[in-house]
N, C-alpha and C positions, 0 to 999 in steps of 0.2 A: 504494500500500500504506500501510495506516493502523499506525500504532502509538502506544502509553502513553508519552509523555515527560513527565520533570520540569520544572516549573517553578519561576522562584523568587517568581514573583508567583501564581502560581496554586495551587501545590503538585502538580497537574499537569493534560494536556491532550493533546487527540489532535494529534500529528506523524506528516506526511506524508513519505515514504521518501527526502525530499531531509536528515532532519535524524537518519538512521539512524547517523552517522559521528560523533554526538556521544557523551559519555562518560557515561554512566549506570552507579550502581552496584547490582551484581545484589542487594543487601540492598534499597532503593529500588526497584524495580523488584518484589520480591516484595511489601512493602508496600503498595503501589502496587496491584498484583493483588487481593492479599489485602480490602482495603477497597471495591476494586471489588462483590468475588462478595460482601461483606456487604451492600454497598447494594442489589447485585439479590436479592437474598432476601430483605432486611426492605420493599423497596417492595414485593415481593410479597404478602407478605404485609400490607402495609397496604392491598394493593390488594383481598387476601381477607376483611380485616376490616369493607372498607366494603360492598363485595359481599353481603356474609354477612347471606341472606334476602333482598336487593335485588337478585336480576340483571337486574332491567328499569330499571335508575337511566337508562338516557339516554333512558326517554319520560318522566320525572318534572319533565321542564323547566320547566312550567309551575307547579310549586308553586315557584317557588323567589323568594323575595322579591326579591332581585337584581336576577333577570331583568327585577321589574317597574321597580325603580330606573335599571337600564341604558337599559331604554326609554322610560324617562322621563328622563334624561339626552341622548339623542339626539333625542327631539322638545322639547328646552329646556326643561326643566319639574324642579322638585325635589320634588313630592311626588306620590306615586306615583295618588294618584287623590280623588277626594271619598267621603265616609264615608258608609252608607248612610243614607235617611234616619230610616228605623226608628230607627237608634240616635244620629240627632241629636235623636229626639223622647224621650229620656228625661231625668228630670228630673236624674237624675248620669250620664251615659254611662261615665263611668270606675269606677261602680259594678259589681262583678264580680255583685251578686247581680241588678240589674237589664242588665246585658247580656250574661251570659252565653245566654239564649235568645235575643237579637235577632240575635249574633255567630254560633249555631248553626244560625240561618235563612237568616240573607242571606252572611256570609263567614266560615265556622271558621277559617281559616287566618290571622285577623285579631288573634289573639294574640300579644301583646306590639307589634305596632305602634303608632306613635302618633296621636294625634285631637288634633290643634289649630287651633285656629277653622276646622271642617266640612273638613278634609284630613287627608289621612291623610299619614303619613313614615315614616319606617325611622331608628330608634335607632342601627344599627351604620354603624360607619364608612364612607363611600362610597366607598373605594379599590378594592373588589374589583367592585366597579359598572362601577367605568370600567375597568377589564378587561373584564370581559362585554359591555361595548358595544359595543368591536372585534370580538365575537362574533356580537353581533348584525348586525352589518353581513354577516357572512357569513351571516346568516339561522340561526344556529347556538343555542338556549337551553339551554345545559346544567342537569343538577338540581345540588342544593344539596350532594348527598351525592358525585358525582363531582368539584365542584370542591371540595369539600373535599378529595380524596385525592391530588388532583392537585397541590394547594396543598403537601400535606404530604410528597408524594412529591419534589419541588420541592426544599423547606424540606428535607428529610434530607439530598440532594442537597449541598445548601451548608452544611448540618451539617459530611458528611464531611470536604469539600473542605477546610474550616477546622482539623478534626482532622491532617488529609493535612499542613498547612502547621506544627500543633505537632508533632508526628513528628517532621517533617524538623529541625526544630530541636532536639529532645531525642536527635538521632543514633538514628534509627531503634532505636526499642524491639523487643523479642520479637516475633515477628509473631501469636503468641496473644495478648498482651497488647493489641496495636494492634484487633485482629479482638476482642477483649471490651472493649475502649473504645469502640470502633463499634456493637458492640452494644446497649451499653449508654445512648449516646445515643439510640438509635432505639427501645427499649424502655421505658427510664426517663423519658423525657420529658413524658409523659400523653399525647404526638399519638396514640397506639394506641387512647386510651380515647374521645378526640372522635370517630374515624370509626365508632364503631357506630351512632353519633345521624347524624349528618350532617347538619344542617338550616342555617338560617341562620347563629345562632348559631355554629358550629362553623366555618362558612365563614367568617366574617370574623377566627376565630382564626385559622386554618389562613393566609388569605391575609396577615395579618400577622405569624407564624412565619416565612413563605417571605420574604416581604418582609426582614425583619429578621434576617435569616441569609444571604442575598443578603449585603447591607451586610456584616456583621458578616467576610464571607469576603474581600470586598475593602479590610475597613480590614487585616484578618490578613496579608494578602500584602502591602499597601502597607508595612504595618510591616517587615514580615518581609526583604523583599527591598529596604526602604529607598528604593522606586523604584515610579513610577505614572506611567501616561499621563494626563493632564486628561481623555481621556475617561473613565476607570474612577473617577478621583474623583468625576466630577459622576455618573455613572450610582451609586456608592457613596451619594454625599448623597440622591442620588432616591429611592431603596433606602429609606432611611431616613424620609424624606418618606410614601412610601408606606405603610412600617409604620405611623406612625400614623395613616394616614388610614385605615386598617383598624380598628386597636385605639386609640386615645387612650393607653393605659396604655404601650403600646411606642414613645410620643416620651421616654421616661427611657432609653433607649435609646441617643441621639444621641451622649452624652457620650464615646461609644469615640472619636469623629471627634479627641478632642484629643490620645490620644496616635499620630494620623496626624498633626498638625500638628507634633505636639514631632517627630517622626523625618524628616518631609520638608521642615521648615522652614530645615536649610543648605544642603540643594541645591537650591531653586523662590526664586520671589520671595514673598516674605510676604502679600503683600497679595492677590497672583492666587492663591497657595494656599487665603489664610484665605475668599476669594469663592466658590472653585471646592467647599469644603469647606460652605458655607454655605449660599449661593444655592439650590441648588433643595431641600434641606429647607427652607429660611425660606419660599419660594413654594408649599411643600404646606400647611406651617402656616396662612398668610396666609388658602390659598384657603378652608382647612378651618374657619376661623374667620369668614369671607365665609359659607361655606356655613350654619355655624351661624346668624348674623345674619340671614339671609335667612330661615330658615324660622322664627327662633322670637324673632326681635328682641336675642339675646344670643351672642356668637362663643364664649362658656363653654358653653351651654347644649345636650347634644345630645340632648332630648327625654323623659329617663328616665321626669321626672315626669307625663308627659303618657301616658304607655304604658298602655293596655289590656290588661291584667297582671290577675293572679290575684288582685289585693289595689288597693287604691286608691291610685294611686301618687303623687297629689296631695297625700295626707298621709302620704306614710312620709317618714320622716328618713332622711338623707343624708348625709354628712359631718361623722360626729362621734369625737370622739376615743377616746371611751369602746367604739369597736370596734376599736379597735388591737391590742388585746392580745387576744382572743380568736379575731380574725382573723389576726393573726402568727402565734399558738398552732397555729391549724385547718390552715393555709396549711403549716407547716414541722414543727410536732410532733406535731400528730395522729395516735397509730400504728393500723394498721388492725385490724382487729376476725378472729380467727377463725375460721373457718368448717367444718362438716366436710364439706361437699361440696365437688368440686370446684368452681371452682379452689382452694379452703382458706382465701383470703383474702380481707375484704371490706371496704370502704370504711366507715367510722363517721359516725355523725352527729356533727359538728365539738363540742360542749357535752358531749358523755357522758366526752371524757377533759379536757375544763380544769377547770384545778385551785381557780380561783377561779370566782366566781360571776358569771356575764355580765351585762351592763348589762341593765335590765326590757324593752329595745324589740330588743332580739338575737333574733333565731326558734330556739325548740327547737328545730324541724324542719327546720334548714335543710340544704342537700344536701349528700349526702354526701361527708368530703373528707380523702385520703389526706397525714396530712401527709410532705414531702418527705425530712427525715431519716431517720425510721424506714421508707419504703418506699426509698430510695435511700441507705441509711448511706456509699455512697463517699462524701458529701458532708461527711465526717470531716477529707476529705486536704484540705479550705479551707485549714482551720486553719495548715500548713506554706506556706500561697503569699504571706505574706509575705517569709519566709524564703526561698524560693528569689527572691522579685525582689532581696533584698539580695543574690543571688547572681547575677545575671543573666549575666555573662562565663563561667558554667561552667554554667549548665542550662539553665531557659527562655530568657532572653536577652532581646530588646527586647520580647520575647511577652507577659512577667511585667507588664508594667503595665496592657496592654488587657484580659489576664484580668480582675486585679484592676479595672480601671474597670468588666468585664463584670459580677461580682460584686458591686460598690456598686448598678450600675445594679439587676440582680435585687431585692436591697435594698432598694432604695428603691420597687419596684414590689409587693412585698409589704406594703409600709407603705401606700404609695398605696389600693391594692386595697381595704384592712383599715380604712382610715380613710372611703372612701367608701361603701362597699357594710354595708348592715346583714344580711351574712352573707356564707358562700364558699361557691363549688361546685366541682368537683375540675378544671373544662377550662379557668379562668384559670389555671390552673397552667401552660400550655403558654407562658404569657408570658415566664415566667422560669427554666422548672426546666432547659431546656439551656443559659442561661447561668452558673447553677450549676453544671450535672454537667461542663461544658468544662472550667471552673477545678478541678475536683477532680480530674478524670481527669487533666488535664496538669503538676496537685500530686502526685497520686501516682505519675506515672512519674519526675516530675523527680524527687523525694525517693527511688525506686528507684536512680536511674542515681547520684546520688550515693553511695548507701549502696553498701555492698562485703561480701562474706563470707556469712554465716549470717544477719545483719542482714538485707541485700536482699532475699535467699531467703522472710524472713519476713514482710518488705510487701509483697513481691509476691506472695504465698499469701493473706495480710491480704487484702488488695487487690480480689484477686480473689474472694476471697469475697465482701466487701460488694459489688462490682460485677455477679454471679451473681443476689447475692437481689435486688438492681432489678432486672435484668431478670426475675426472677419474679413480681415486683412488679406489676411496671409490666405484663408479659404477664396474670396475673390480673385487675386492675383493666381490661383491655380487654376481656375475654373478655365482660362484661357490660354495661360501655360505660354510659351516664346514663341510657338506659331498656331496655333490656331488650330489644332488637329479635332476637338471635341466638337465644333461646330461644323467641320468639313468631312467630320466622319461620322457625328449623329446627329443632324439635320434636326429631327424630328423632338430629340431630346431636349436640344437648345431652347428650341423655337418653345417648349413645353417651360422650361425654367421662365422663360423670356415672358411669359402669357402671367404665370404665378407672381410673378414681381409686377405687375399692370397694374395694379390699384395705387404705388408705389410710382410707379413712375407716372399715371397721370396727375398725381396730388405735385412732381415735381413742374409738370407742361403745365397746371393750371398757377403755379407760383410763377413763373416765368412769363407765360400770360399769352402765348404765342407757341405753335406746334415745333417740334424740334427733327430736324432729319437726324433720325440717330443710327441708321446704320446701311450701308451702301455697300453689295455685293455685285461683281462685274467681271467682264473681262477687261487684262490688261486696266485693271484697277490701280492707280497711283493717287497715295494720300501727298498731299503737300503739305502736311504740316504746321497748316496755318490756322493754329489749335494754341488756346490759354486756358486758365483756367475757369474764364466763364463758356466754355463751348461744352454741350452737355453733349453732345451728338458727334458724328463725323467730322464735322468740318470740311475742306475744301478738296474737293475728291477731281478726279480725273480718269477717264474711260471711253473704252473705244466699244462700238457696235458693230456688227456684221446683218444680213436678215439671217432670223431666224432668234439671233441671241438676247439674249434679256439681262437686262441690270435688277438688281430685286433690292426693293424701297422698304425700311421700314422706318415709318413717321408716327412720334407720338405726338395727339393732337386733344390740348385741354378742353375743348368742346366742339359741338357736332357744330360745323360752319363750311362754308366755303371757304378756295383758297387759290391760288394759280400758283401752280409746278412752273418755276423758270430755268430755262437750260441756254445755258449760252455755250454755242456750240460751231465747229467746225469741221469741214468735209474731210473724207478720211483719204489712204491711198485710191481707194474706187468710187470716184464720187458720182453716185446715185443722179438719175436725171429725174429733174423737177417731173414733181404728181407721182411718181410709181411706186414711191415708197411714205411710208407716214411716220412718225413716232405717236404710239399706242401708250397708254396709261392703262395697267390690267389691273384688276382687282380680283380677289376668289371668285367672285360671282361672273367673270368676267369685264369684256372690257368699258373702262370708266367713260375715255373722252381718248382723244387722238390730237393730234397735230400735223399739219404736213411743214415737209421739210424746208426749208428758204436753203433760196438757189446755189451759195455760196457759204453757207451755214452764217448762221446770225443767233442771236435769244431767240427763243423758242417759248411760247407763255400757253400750258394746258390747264384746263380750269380739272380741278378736283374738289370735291365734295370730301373729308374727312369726319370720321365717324370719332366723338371722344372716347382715350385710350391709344390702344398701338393699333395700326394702321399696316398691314401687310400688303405692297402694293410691285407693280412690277414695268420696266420701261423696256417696250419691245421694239424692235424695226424690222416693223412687215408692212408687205405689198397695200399701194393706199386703196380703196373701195374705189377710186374713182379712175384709175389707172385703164389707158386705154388698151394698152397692153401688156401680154402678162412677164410681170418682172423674171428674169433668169437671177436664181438664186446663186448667190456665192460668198465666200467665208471670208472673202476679203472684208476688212474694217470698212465701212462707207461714213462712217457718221463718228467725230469723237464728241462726247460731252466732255467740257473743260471745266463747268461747276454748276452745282445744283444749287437752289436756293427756292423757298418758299415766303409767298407774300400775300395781304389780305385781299380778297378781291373787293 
C-alpha cells in the first residue's frame, strides 16, 4: 500500500505501508493533497494546450530538429547533414531574399538553422538531443511539440515540489492560499504560452525549465533539510549542467549551488562538497564549449550569426548595450495591450509603451512581449524578501537567501537576454519568470504569516488578487500562444470561447460608444501596426482578394444600427474590368449589401446593418449580378484592401 509522506529533503514522496507509523501532521498532509490535485489539473491542461489542433503530434516525429541532432549524435557526427546544393550555389546563401525559394524547394523546415562551411547545425543547445538519443535507441522519434509538454509537465512537477518545501517552512499557509500559489506558478510562468507553438525552439526552452527546476528543487531540500546524499548533489550539479546545455542563458542559474555550500559546508568535508557541487556542471560547460569549438572554431560561438533566419544574420548586431534598457523595459514593464474579444488581453509590440526612444538598429516589429510586472503584479511582494531574510529565524528561514540568489540570478538573465538579442519575444521569458514568481509568492506568504489582525487579512486579499490576475494573464497570453495554431486548427472552438465572452465584450463596444473591427482574417493579411493602446480591435490591416476568396469580419457592435463598411482600396496584379466583379458583404444568412468595384480602385463605402454584440460577417469578390459576361475565374489577386474602417451612416 502506497501513501503521500513528508519529506524533509524532498518536501514529499510516495511511502510504502512499512512507514504508515510515522507522524505526519493532518494540516501537511492536506497541503500535500491539495498541490497534488493542482498539479494534475494544470499538467492537464498543458497537456490540452499542446494538443489543441494537434492530436496526431506522435506521427510528427520526423519534423522535429532534435531528432535529427540525436541521430547525429549516435552515428558520431555534430552537424546534422550537408546543405543543399542549390543553396550553396548562391552568391549570399544567408540572403533571405535569394534563399528563400531554394529553402522552399529543397528543405522549408531549414529555417533558422545554421550553414557553415557546406553543413548544416542546430543553434539550440544540445542537451535535449542527448535525451532523445536514448530515445532513439528504443527506435522511438518523438515530435517537437510532445516533448515540449513533456518537458514542461516535468519542469511544473519540480516547480511544485520546491513550493511543497517553502510551505513547509512558512508552517503551512491556508490551503487556498498554497492551491493559488500553485496556480499561479503554473499559469504565470509563460510555459502555457510556448506549448501552442511547440517547435524546436520551444523544446529547448521547455527542456531547460525542466532541467533547471530539477536543480533548483534539490538545492531547496539540500538547504532546507541541511542534509544530502553525494548522490542528489552530483545529480543536482548535472541538473544544472544540463540546463545550460539546453539554454546558454540558464548557466546564470548555477549561483543557487552557493548557498548549498554555505548550509552543508559544517557537516561534509569542504573540498568533497565544493567537487561534488562543481564537477559535473564544470564537465557540461567544458563539453558545451568542446562542442562549440568543434563546429565553428570558437567555445563562445553557438552559431547565431551563421543562421538562415529571416534577415541576414551575418550582419545584424549582437551584443550591444544600447538594448538594455529597452529590452529590461519589454522583458519586465511592458503592460499588455486590451482587447475586446476574448481573451481581452493581448500581448504588445515591446516599443509602443517605452518611454524613451530605442536605439536606430532595435526592430519596430519585434515580437510581441508581455512584460512581467504588469501581467504578474504579485511580483510586488520582491520588494519585502529582503526583509524577511533579515528575518530568517521566524519566517523563511535558510530558504531566504537561495530565493534571493534565485532572484539576482533572474536578474541578471534579463540583462543578459536584453544586452544580446537586438529585440524580445514573450517565450525567453520562461527562463526567469518562475524564479521570480517563487521569490514573490514565498515574500508574500512570509510577510502574511508575520502580519496579524486586519493587516494580514488585507495582504492576503492584496495578494491574492494580484496572484488571480496572473493567472488571467498568463491563461490569456496562452490561449493564442506565438502563432496562432488554436484558432487555425479549431475554428469552431474559438469562435465558441469568442461567443461566451459576448456579453463582455458588448458592455466594452457600448462604453466606447461606437462598433469596433476587432478581428480581420484574409489572405496575404498584413497588420501595420498602427495599434496603441486605445485600439481595442485590429487596427490597420492590409489584404489582397482573388474571386472566389473571402476576408472574414468580425465587428462588435454596441447597438442594432446602421453603418457603412469603408474600404479604400486598390487594383491588384489582374485588375478586374469594370461591372464583372463586385465586392459582397456576407453574412450567415447570406449576403448583406455589395458594392461594385471603381475603375482604378478608390474607397469603396457598403452600407451594413449591424446587429448588437459580435457581428460575424465576410468580404467576398464575386462575379457582379449585372455582369454582361461571365467573369473567367482566377487566383490571381485582383483587388487589395489597404484598410478597413467603419463609420455612422
Amino acid at each position: 500500500m502506497l501513501t503521500v509522506e513528508e519529506s524533509p529533503q524532498t518536501g514529499l514522496h510516495l511511502a510504502g505501508s512499512a512507514h504508515l507509523g510515522s507522524k505526519r501532521s493532518p494540516t501537511s498532509d492536506r497541503t500535500a493533497a491539495t498541490l497534488l490535485a493542482v498539479f494534475i489539473m494544470l499538467a492537464a491542461f498543458y497537456l490540452a494546450a499542446a494538443l489543441a489542433g494537434h492530436p496526431r503530434i506522435l506521427e510528427e516525429g520526423r519534423e522535429n530538429p532534435y531528432n535529427e541532432l540525436a541521430s547525429a549524435f549516435l552515428h558520431l557526427h555534430l552537424s546534422v547533414g550537408r546543405a543543399p546544393t542549390q543553396l550553396l550555389r548562391l552568391a549570399n546563401p544567408y540572403d533571405p531574399a535569394q534563399n528563400e525559394s531554394v529553402l522552399a524547394q529543397t528543405h522549408p523546415s531549414l529555417h533558422d538553422f545554421v550553414l557553415y562551411r557546406g553543413k548544416l547545425f542546430l543553434t539550440w543547445g544540445p542537451a535535449p538531443a542527448v535525451v532523445l538519443a536514448a530515445a532513439h535507441l528504443a527506435d522511438v522519434e518523438p515530435s517537437s511539440r510532445l516533448i515540449t509538454v513533456l518537458f514542461a509537465i516535468a519542469g511544473l512537477a519540480f516547480t511544485l515540489a520546491t513550493l511543497r518545501i517553502v510551505l513547509r517552512q512558512l508552517g503551512e499557509p491556508p490551503l487556498w492560499a498554497s492551491a493559488l500559489a500553485a496556480a499561479t506558478l503554473a499559469l504565470g510562468s509563460v510555459v502555457p504560452f510556448i506549448l501552442r507553438h511547440g517547435a524546436v525552439y520551444e523544446e529547448a526552452i521547455s527542456g531547460g525549465f525542466c532541467f533547471a527546476m530539477a536543480a533548483i528543487w534539490l538545492a531547496m531540500s539540500a538547504i532546507a533539510s541541511r542534509n544530502s546524499s553525494w548522490r542528489r548533489l552530483l545529480l543536482m550539479s548535472l541538473c544544472f549542467g544540463l540546463a545550460a546545455g539546453s539554454r546558454p542563458t540558464l548557466m546564470l542559474v548555477a549561483p543557487v549551488m552557493v548557498p548549498v555550500y554555505l548550509s552543508l559546508r559544517s557537516s561534509r568535508p569542504r573540498g568533497a562538497l565544493l567537487t561534488a557541487l562543481v564537477a559535473p556542471f564544470g564537465v557540461c560547460i567544458l563539453a558545451l564549449a568542446a562542442y562549440n569549438q568543434a563546429r565553428f572554431g570558437s567555445p563562445l560561438e553557438v552559431g547565431a550569426k551563421y543562421q538562415l533566419a529571416g534577415y541576414d544574420a551575418r550582419s545584424a548586431h549582437y551584443a550591444e548595450f544600447a538594448y538594455v534598457a529597452p529590452g529590461t523595459w519589454a522583458y519586465l514593464m511592458a503592460p499588455p495591450r486590451p482587447d475586446i474579444l476574448f481573451p481581452f488581453v493581448a500581448l504588445a509590440q515591446p516599443p509602443l509603451s517605452y518611454p524613451a526612444t530605442p536605439p536606430s538598429r532595435y526592430p519596430l516589429a519585434a515580437e510581441p512581449t508581455g512584460g512581467l510586472l504588469p501581467m504578474a503584479p504579485i511580483l510586488i511582494f520582491l520588494a519585502p524578501l529582503p526583509w524577511l531574510w533579515r528575518r530568517r529565524l521566524t519566517s523563511l528561514g535558510p530558504l531566504a537567501l537561495p530565493l534571493l540568489t534565485l532572484v539576482g540570478c533572474a536578474a541578471a538573465m534579463v540583462v543578459f537576454l536584453s544586452y544580446e538579442f537586438f529585440g524580445t519575444t514573450e517565450r525567453y521569458e520562461v527562463d526567469f519568470a518562475t524564479l521570480l514568481l517563487l521569490g514573490a509568492l514565498a515574500a508574500w506568504l512570509g510577510v502574511c504569516r508575520e502580519a496579524t489582525g486586519v493587516r494580514r487579512r488585507l495582504l492576503q486579499a492584496g495578494g491574492a488578487f494580484l496572484a488571480v490576475w496572473a493567472c488571467i494573464t498568463g491563461l490569456a497570453a496562452s490561449v493564442v500562444g506565438g502563432s496562432d495554431p488554436f484558432f487555425t486548427k479549431s475554428e469552431g472552438a474559438w469562435m465558441a470561447l469568442e461567443d461566451a465572452g459576448a456579453p463582455l465584450s458588448s458592455a466594452i463596444a457600448r462604453f466606447v460608444g461606437h462598433p469596433v473591427l476587432a478581428v480581420v482574417r484574409a489572405p496575404d493579411l498584413v497588420q501595420r501596426f498602427h495599434i496603441d493602446y486605445a485600439t481595442l480591435g485590429v487596427g490597420d490591416t492590409s489584404f489582397s482578394l482573388a474571386p472566389g476568396e473571402q476576408a472574414d469580419l468580425t465587428i462588435v457592435s454596441p447597438r442594432d444600427q446602421a453603418y457603412t463598411l469603408v474600404a479604400e482600396t486598390s487594383t491588384g496584379p489582374r485588375s478586374p474590368r469594370q461591372g464583372r466583379y463586385e465586392l459582397q458583404l456576407i453574412a450567415p444568412a447570406g449576403v448583406r449589401a455589395s458594392g461594385s468595384l471603381p475603375p482604378q480602385g478608390d474607397e469603396m463605402q457598403i452600407p451594413v446593418r449591424l446587429d448588437p454584440g459580435i457581428n460575424h460577417l465576410a468580404l467576398q469578390l464575386a462575379p457582379s449580378s449585372r455582369a454582361t459576361t461571365t467573369a473567367v475565374p482566377s487566383r490571381a489577386p485582383m483587388l487589395v484592401v489597404k484598410r478597413l474602417s467603419l463609420s455612422s451612416s
